[in-house]
C-alpha distance (Angstrom), angle and dihedral (degrees) to the residues before:
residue distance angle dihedral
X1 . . .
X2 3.69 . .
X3 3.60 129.3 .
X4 4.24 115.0 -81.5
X5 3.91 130.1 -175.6
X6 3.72 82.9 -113.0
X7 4.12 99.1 55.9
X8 3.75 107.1 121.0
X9 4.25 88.6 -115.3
X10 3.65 97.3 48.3
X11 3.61 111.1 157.7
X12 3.79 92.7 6.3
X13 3.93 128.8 127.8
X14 3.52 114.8 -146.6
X15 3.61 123.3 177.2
X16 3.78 115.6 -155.0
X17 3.88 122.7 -163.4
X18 3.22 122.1 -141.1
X19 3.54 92.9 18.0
X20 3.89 104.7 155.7
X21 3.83 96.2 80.1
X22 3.38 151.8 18.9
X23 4.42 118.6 0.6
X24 3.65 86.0 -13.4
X25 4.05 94.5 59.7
X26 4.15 88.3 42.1
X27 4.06 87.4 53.5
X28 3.69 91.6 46.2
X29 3.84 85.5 55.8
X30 3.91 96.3 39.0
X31 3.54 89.8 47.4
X32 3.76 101.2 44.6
X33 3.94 81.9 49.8
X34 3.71 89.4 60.1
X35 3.82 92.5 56.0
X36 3.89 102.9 -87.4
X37 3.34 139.8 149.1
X38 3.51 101.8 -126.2
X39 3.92 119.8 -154.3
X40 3.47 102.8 -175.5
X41 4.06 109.5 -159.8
X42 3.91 120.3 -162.3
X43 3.23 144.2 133.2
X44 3.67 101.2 -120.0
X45 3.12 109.1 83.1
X46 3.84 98.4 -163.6
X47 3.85 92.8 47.2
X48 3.69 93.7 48.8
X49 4.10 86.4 53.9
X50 3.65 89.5 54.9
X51 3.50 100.1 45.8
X52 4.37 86.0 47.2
X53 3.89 83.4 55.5
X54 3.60 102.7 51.3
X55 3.43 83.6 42.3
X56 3.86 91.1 57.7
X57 3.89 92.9 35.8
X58 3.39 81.6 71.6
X59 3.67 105.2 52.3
X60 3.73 99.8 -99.4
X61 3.68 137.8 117.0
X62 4.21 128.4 -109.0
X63 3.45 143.3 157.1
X64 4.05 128.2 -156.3
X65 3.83 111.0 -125.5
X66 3.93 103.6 -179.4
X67 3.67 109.1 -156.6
X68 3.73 142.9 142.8
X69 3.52 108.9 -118.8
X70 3.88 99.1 -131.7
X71 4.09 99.7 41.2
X72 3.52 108.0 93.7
X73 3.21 104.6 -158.8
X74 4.01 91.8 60.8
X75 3.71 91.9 42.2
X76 3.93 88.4 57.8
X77 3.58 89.7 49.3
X78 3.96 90.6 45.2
X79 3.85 85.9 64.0
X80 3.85 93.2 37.7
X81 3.71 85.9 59.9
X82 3.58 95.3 53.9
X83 3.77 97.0 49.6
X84 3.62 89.0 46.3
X85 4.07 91.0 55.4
X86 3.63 96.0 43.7
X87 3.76 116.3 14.7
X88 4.05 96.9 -118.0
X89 3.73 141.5 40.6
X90 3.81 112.5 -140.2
X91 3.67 110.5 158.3
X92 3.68 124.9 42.0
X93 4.20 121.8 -168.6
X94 3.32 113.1 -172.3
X95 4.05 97.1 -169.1
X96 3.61 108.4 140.7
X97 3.45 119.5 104.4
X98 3.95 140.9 133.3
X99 4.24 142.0 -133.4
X100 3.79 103.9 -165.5
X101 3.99 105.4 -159.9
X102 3.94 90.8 -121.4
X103 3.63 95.7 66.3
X104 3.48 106.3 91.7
X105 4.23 123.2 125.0
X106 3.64 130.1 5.6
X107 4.06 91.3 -106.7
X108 3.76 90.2 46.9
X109 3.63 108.4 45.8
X110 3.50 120.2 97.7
X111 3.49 115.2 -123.6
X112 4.06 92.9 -126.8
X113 3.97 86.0 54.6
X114 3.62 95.1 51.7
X115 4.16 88.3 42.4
X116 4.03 85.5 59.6
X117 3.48 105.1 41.0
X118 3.96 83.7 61.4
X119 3.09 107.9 39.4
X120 4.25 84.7 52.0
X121 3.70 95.5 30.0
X122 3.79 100.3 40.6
X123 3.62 116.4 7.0
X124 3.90 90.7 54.0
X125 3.48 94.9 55.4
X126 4.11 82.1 49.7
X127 3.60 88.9 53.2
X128 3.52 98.5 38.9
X129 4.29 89.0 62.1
X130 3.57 87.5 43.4
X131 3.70 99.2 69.1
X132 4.06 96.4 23.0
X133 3.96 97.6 56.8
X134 3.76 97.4 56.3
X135 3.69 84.8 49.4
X136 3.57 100.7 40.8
X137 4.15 92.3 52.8
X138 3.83 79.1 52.7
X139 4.00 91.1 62.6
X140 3.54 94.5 40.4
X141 3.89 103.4 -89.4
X142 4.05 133.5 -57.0
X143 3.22 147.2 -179.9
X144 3.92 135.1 -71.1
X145 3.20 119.5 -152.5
X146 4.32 115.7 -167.7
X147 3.75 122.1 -171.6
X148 3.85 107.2 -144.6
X149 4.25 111.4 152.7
X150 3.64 139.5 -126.9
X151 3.67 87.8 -90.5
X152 4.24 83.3 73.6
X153 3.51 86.2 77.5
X154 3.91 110.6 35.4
X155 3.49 133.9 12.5
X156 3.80 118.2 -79.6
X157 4.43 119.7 -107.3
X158 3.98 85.2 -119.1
X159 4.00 140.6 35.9
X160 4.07 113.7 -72.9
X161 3.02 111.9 135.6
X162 4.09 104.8 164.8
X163 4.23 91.7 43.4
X164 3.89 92.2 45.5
X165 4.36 86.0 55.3
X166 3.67 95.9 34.5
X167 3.87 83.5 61.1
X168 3.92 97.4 41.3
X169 3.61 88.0 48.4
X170 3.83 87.4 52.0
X171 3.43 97.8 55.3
X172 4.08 96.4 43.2
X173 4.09 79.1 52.8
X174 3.76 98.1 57.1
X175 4.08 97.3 36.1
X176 3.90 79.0 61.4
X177 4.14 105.8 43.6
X178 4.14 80.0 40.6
X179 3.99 87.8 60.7
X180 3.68 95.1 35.7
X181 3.81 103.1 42.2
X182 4.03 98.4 42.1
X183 3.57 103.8 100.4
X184 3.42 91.4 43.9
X185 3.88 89.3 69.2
X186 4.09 95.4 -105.1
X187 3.94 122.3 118.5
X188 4.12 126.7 -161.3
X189 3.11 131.6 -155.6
X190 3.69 141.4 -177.2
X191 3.96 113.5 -142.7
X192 3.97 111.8 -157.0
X193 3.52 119.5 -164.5
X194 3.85 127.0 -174.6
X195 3.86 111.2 -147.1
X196 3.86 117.0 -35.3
X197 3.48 124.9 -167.7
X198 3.63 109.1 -111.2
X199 3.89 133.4 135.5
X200 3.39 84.2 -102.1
X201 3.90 97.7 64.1
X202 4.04 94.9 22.1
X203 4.24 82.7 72.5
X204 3.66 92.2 45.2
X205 3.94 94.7 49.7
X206 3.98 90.0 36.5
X207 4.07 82.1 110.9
X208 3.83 102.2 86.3
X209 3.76 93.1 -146.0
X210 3.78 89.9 50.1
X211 3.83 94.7 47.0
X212 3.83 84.1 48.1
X213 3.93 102.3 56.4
X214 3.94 89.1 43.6
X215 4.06 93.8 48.8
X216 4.01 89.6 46.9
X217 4.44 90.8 65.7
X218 3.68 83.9 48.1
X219 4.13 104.8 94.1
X220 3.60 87.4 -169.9
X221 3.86 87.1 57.7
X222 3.97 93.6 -132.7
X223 3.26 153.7 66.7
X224 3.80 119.9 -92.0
X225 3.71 126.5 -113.0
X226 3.34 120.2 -113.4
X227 3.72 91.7 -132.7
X228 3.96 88.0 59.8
X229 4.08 88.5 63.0
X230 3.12 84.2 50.1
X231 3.42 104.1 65.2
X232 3.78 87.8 43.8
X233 3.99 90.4 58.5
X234 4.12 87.4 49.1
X235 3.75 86.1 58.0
X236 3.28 100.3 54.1
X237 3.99 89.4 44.1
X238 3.99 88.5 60.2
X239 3.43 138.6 71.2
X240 3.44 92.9 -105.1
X241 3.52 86.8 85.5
X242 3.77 98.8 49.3
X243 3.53 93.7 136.9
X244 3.32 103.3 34.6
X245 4.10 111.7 100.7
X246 4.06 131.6 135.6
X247 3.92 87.7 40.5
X248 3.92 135.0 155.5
X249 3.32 91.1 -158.4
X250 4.07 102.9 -163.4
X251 3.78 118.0 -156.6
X252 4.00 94.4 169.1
X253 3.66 105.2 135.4
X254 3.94 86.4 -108.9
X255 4.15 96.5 -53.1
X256 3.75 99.1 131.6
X257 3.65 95.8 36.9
X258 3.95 89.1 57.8
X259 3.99 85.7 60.3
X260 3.69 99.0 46.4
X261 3.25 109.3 129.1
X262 4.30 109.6 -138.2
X263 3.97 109.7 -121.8
């Protein structure tokens, strides 16, 4: 799986937040397979050193940047860092995000749940275009890639109230840097995924009869990999996708499709 001359990101820096886990640690991998310079960007520092060694166990080049998400100060140095390594910044995946299991409706949130799922959830992917674009008009453009969810587009099975606008925000955000930025040789795109199987969901849907009522919207009847998103998020990275921008880009096993409503 190691990095050729021919992978579709050769000579391409992408930094990747939220990289030490989950989708984020399975683009790192993809990526870096493709020929990237991966910067992976998290705030744990021992995840993010695993996810740089599998990276290099497999012949392929990263670069711990430990930052929180929603500081901007360490988010500006994040992208500092990988222009310093490599000379350029040309991919930008904003994938880290989190679903604490206290936010639920609008009367039952707490107000210092809500205030963190933001400030993660939306005011790091903010903060995470606010460094990378200067940067990435610097290297000659790129691509953005923003994870937002399903839940962007239609209201979720089950009470979250500060994920479900985290993600709508999201996707309002990148329709807008997408219109903005295209002439200046940058592309955005918002990546929605439908439930992925990650730790992080796996202890939310450890209740049988929650798991249950989410799996049953699914038409695929599962959860998705996070390998699958992946491969979405490497898409969007390449020039494959050179005239894609302004996307929702759904990869939800068929969810939203089964509640379109027929003009």
């Amino acid at each position: 799986m190691s990095g050729t001359p021919t992978g579709r990101l050769n000579g391409r820096t992408a930094l990747i937040t939220g990289a030490g886990s989950g989708i984020g640690r399975e683009s790192a991998l993809l990526f870096a397979a493709e020929g990237a310079r991966v910067v992976v960007c998290e705030r744990d520092e021992a995840a993010g050193r695993v996810t740089v060694e599998h990276v290099e166990a497999q012949g392929g080049q990263a670069l711990l940047a430990l930052a929180d998400v929603s500081d901007d100060a360490q988010m500006r140095q994040a992208v500092e860092s990988a222009v310093d390594w490599t000379g350029g910044l040309h991919v930008l995946f904003n994938n880290a995000g989190i679903f604490p299991a206290r936010d639920g409706s609008p009367v039952e949130t707490p107000l210092d749940v809500w205030q963190l799922v933001i400030d993660v959830n939306l005011k790091g992917v903010f903060l995470g275009c606010k460094h990378a674009i200067p940067a990435m008009i610097e290297s000659g453009g790129g691509s953005i890639i923003n994870t937002a969810s399903f839940v962007a587009v239609m209201g979720a099975a089950t009470s979250q109230i500060a994920y479900t606008a985290s993600k709508g925000g999201v996707l309002a955000m990148t329709r807008e840097i997408a219109v903005e930025y295209a002439r200046r040789g940058i592309r955005a795109n918002a990546l929605c995924p439908g439930p992925v199987n990650t730790p992080l969901l796996e202890e939310f849907l450890s209740d049988p009869a929650q798991r249950a009522r989410r799996l049953v919207h699914i038409p695929m009847g599962r959860l998705a990999e996070a390998s699958e998103v992946a491969q979405a998020a490497l898409y969007l990275a390449c020039p494959e996708s050179s005239y894609v921008t302004g996307s929702t880009f759904m990869v939800d096993g068929g969810i939203t499709a089964a509640y379109v409503t027929p003009e």
